[in-house]
N, C-alpha and C positions, 0 to 999 in steps of 0.2 A: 504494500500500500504506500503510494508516497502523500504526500503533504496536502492538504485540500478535497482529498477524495475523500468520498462517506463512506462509510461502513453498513450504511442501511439496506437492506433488499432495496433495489432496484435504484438506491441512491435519490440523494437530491442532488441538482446540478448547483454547483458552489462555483458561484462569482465574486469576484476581489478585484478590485481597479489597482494600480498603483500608488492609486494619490491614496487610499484606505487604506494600505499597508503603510503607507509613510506615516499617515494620522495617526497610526494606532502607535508606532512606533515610535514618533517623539511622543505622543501622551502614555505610553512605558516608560520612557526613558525619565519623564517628568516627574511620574508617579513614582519613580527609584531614589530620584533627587531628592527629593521631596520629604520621603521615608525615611530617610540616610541622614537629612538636615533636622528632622524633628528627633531621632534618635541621638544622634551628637548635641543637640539642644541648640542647633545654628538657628538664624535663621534664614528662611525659603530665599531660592533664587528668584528676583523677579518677573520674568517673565513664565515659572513654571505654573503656578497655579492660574494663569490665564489657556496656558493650554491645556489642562485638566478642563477647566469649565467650559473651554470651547468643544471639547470633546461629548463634555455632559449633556450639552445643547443640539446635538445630532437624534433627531430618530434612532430608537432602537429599531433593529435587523428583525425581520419577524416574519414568517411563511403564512398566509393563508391561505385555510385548507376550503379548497372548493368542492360542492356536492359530490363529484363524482373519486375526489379522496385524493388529488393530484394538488400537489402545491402551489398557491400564485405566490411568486419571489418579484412580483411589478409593483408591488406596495409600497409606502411608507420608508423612507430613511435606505434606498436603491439607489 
């Protein structure tokens, strides 16, 4: 199996843009700082918690299931 495939019977089709991996991944990178900075008792780098809340502010990812049991992935936060 590599990285992005489902493991479900007949799978769901998993779409990711680039610019969604990048989002996700400085708002990781932010939420580490972040973590690390309240743990040492610093304080937050400036711009980190602006990109945590911009992230907050995205639609959640969410499948709806239509009558016939098939997923729409054209909803909400695509």
């Amino acid at each position: 199996m590599r990285w992005g495939e489902s493991r479900l019977p007949h799978g769901l089709r998993l779409v990711v843009a680039e610019t969604d991996l990048d989002r996700a991944r400085r708002c990781g990178g932010a939420l580490w700082r972040m973590t690390a900075a309240r743990a040492r008792g610093d304080e937050l780098a400036g711009g980190d918690p602006d990109v945590v809340n911009a992230s907050a502010a995205v639609p959640p990812l969410g499948a709806a299931m239509t009558p016939t049991g098939v997923p729409d992935l054209s909803g909400p936060g695509r």
